[in-house]
C-alpha positions, 0 to 999 in steps of 0.5 A, a space after each residue: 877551319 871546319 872542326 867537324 871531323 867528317 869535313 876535313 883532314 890533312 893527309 901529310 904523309 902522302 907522298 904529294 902532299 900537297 898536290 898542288 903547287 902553291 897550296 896553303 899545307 896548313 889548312 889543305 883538306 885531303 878529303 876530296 883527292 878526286 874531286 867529285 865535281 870533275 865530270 862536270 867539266 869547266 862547269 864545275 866551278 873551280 879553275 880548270 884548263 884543259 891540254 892539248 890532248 883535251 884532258 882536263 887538268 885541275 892542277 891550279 884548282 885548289 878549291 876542293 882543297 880550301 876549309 869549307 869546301 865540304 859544304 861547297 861540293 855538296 852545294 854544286 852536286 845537289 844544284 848539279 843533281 836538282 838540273 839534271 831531275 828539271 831535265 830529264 822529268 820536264 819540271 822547273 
């Protein structure tokens, strides 16, 4: 588990603690309740479906919620930032 405080904790008073179904409650980081990667959609990284009504729904995604997943996000959002500069300013 990551000691750096600001990297993880555990929310157990929460009222749906933890969210989702099957989650290892002993080291499920609450840092990232909404994930930041979700409007990247099914590029996002995790396991994600999407309902009838085309909402996505990230209930068997427990990837944000993992130790170490601080240092994954800010990978995904720093990849997701570096396309989005290569897109918009031309450079690879």
């Amino acid at each position: 588990m990551d000691r750096r405080n600001h990297t993880f904790f555990s929310h157990r008073q929460c009222e749906f603690f933890p969210c989702h179904p099957g989650a290892d409650a002993a080291h499920f980081n609450c840092l990232f309740c909404f994930c930041p990667l979700y409007m990247l959609g099914d590029a996002c990284g995790g396991r994600v479906s999407y309902t009838k009504d085309g909402l996505k729904d990230c209930s068997a995604c427990d990837r944000p919620h993992l130790p170490g997943a601080y240092d994954w996000v800010l990978v995904r959002l720093k990849e997701t930032n570096d396309s989005v500069n290569r897109e918009k300013h031309g450079r690879d």
